[in-house]
C-alpha positions, -999 to 999 in steps of 0.1 A, spaced: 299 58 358 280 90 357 289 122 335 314 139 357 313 181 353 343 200 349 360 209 381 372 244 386 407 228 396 408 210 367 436 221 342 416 211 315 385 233 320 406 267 320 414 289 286 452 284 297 446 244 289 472 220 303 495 241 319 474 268 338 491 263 373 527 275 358 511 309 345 500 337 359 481 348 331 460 332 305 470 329 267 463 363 248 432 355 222 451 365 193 477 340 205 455 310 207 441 317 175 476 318 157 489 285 177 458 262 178 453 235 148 419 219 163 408 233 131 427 214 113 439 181 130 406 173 139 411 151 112 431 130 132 403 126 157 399 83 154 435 81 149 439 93 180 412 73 194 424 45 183 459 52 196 444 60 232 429 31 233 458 5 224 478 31 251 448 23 277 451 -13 275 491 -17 275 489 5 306 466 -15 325 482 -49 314 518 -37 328 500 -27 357 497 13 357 466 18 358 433 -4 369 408 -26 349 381 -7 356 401 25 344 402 9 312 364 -2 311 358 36 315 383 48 290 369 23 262 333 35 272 338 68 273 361 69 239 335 51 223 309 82 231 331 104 219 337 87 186 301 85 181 294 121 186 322 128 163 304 106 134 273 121 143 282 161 143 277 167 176 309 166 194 316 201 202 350 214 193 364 240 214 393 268 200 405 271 239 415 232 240 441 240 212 440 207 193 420 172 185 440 157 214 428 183 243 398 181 231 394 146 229 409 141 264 385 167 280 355 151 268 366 119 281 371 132 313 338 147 314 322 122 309 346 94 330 357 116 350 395 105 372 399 75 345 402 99 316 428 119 333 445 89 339 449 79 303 480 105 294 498 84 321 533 75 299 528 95 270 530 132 258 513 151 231 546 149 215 545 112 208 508 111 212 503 133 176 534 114 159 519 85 166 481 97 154 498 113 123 516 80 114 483 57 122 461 82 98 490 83 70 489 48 67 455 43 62 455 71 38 485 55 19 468 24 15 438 45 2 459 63 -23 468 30 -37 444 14 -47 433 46 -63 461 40 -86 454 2 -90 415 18 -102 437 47 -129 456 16 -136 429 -7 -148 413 19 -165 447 25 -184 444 -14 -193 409 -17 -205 411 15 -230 450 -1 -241 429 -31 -252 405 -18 -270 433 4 -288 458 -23 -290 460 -21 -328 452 23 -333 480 40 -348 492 73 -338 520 95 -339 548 87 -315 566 122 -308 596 136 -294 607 167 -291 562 174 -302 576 166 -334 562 135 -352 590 106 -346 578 71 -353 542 56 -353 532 38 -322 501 25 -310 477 47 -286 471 13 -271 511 7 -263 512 47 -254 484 43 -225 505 15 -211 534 35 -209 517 58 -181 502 21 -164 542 17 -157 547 53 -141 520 47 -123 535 18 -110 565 27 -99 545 54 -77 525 25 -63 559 11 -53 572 43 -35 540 47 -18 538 6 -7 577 18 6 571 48 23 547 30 41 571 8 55 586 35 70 555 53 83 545 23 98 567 27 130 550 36 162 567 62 180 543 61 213 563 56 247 590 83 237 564 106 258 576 143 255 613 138 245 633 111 268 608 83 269 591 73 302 598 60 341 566 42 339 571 1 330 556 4 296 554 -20 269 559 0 235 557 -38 217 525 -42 225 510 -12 214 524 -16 183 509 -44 183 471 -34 190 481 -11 165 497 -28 133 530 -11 136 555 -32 123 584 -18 143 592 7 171 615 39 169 644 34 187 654 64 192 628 86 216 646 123 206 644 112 168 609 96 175 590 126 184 610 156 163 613 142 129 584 143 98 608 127 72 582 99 69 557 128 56 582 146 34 586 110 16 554 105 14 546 139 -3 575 134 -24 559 100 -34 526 122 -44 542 149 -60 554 121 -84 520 110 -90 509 143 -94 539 147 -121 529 118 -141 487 126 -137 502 162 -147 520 148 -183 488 124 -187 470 155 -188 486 179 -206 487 152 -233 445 150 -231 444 189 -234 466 187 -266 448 153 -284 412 172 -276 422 204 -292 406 206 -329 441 210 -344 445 169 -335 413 162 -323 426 130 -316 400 124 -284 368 132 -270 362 136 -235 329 130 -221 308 161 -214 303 157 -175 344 161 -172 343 194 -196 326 227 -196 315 255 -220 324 296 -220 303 321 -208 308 339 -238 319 313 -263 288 288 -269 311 263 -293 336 255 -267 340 225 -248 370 230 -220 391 207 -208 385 216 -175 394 184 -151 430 174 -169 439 217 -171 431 214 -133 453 186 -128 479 202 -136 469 232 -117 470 212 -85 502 196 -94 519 227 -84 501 227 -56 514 191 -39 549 201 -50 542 233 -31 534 211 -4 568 189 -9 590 223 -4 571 237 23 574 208 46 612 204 41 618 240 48 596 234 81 616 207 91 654 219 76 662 243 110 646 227 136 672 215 164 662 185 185 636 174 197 602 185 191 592 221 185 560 238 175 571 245 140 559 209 132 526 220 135 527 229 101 530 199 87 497 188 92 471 209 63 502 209 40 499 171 43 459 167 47 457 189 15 483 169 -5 466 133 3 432 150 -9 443 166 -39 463 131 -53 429 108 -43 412 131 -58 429 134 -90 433 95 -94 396 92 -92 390 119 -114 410 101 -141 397 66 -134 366 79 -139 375 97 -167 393 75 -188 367 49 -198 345 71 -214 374 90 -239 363 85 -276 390 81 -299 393 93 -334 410 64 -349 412 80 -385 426 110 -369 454 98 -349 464 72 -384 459 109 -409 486 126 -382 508 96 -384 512 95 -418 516 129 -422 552 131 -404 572 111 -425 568 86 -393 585 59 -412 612 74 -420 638 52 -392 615 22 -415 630 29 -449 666 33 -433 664 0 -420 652 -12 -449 683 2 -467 704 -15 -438 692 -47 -442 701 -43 -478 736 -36 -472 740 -1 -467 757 15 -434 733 31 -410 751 66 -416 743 66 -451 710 51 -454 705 80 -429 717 106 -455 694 88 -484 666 88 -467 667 127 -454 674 134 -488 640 109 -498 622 133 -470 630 162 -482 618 155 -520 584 137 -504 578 173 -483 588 198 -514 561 174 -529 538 175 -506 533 136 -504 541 112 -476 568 91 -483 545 61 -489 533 81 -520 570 87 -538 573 68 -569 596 42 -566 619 56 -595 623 88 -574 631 68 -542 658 45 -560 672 77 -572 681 86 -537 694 49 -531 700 21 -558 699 -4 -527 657 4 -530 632 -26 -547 601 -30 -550 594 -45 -514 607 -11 -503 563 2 -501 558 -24 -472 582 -8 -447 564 23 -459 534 11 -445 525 26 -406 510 -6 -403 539 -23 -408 561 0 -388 544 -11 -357 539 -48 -364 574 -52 -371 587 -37 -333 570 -65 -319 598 -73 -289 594 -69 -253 586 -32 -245 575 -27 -282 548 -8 -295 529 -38 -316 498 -48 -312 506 -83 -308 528 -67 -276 501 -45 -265 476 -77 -263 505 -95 -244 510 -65 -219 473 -63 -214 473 -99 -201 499 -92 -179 484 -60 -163 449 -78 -155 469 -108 -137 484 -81 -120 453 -63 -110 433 -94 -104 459 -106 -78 462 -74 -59 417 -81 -55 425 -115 -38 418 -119 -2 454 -119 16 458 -132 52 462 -102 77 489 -89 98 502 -53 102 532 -58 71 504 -62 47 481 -38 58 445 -33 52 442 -14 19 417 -36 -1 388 -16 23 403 10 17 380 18 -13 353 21 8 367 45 38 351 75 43 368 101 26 369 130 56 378 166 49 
């Protein structure tokens, strides 16, 4: 079929859009400015091409509209798609959004069949249903961004299965630990984040298409098979709840802020090791930068932005629950302004885990630095009142003896390895000679070596685990819309 012009009765080719017959006036500029997103929820543009199409087909297998409708639909879509990949599809303010847009194009160039295609269906359903089929692709994105943090978590845990640092709490020196065993601490975080998401999207993955504008539909549709052609794995059942809640994007950007939390601590732990008072790490130069003024420095930069931008998703998180807290049923325009909070929050978490994948592998790690900080916090402290327990002596006052060891070591200025024995049995008579080796940081980690502990023997065992893990999420699995598609994910264009 030929390229069809616009019509001048054509509701489409007016400024007033969809509805120019009920008005006698069109929209004010300043109004269409204000209330049109095509500026935004472009972004959505194969989303909803996707969904149109899956709509086009069910509609002609129930018997709505004609074969050759559908011929025309999939042929013009498919021009429209490829002007969108290639820049040239024109976007135009007076269409309002992706979907107008999209649907006049079609009809220009199709002609009646692209009119036909909003046949059962409403803009209200239409964008739930695009904003659903565009989340879960970006969900699946998002994770295996953290399975790519993750492994880099594992392979610098390795190689620092056996480095001793400080363990803190309170950011006062507590017990040694191992930085391999402290990396895999934030591999669990992440984790439980991967879970959320890999939940949320069970939720997101529910087609609401068919609940048209508010009621559902008179037309013989069948919403199964469009979820279907489309990987949903259920239908909402409710047509007023279908097309009026965004609960499933509120979970997911509480899922990210999380993410953002944990990336946030991460961070604000690389900003304190790479200052010169610990100078514990060193980050490579192409994630740091200099002063304009200062010529010595070398900023931080990525990790202080991290935790910038953290505020920023949980910005996002509170803005789209107040959106959604007054809103009576079913849909109203206030749910417009869910979709940049939601765009910006999926870029700003992808971003950040590949910023830190990237990142990680090439830290350099002052081993002598971290095992110098160790020792100097009395870090074995808990050691020597085990020892004492061991030997007989309630927990309470071994306690007591060895604060009274600790204070003598710091009025000294030794660590406690370096008391003389004679001065430690003065604090306890339970204290031998075999009293050095739980004095030892060495020691202190070898000897918590228990599931969850921090020795290296642990940390080796841990490491094991995690690259089973990973290397069974890389395994081909057999398709079908529960599992998703998220292995290609990696390599999905990342669209602003």
């Amino acid at each position: 079929m030929s390229e069809h012009p616009a019509r001048p009765d054509d509701p489409l080719a007016s400024k007033s859009t969809a509805w120019s017959g009920r008005f006698d006036e069109p929209v004010a500029d300043f109004v269409l400015r204000y209330t049109a997103s095509v500026a935004f929820d472009r972004r959505l543009a194969f989303a909803d091409i996707e969904c149109s199409l899956a709509h086009a087909a069910m509609l002609q297998e129930c018997g709505i509209i004609s074969a050759d409708d559908v011929a025309d639909i999939q042929r013009g879509l498919q021009s429209v798609r490829e002007e969108i990949e290639q820049g040239r599809f024109e976007w135009k303010l007076e269409l309002e959004d992706v979907h107008l847009n999209i649907e006049k194009r079609l009809t220009d160039l199709v002609g009646d069949a692209g009119k036909r295609l909003h046949t059962g269906r409403s803009r209200n359903d239409q964008v739930a249903t695009d904003t659903r089929l565009w989340l879960r692709g970006e969900i699946d994105r998002i994770v295996c961004c953290i399975d790519g943090l993750q492994h880099a978590l594992v392979e610098l845990a390795e190689r620092h299965a056996a480095t001793v640092m400080p363990g803190f709490t309170h950011m006062q020196v507590a017990q040694p630990v191992t930085f391999g065993h402290h990396l895999l601490a934030y591999a669990e975080m992440f984790e439980r984040d991967r879970q959320r998401l890999l939940d949320t999207r069970k939720r997101v993955n529910c087609l609401p298409l068919g609940a048209a504008a508010l009621a559902g539909t008179t037309y013989p549709i069948n919403r199964a098979l469009v979820a279907q052609k489309l990987g949903f794995e259920s239908i909402a059942e409710n047509s007023l709840d279908a097309v009026s809640d965004r609960d499933f994007a509120i979970e997911f950007c509480a899922a990210a802020a999380l993410v953002m939390t944990h990336l946030s601590r991460l961070a604000e732990e690389l900003v304190i090791w790479m200052s010169p008072r610990y100078a514990f790490i060193r980050l490579p130069d192409r994630y740091t930068t200099g002063s304009s003024i200062m010529p010595q420095k070398r900023n931080p930069d990525v990790p202080e932005l991290a935790r910038g931008k953290t505020g920023r998703v949980t910005g996002h998180l509170i803005a789209l629950l107040t959106v959604m807290k007054g809103q009576p049923l079913a849909y109203n325009k206030d749910n417009q302004e869910d979709k940049e909070a939601l765009f910006d929050t999926v870029d700003t978490v992808a971003d950040t885990l590949r910023a830190f994948s990237e990142m990680l592998p090439g830290i350099e790690v002052d081993a002598e630095a971290m095992r110098s900080a160790a020792e100097e916090g009395y870090s074995t402290a808990t050691d020597l009142a085990d020892y004492l327990v061991r030997k007989g002596v309630a927990f309470r006052d071994a306690h007591e003896a060895v604060a009274r060891a600790v204070k003598f070591a710091a009025s000294a200025g030794v660590p406690l390895s370096k008391v003389s024995l004679a001065e430690l049995q003065t604090h306890s008579s339970a204290i031998g000679e075999d009293v050095f080796d739980s004095l030892s940081i060495d020691q202190s980690v070898a000897a918590r070596n228990h599931p969850g502990g921090t020795a290296p023997q642990r940390v080796h065992a841990q490491v094991a685990v995690w690259r089973q893990r990973l290397a069974d999420r890389l395994r081909p699995v057999a398709a079908g819309p529960s599992l998703g598609a998220y292995k290609g994910a990696l390599t999905t264009q990342h669209r602003r």
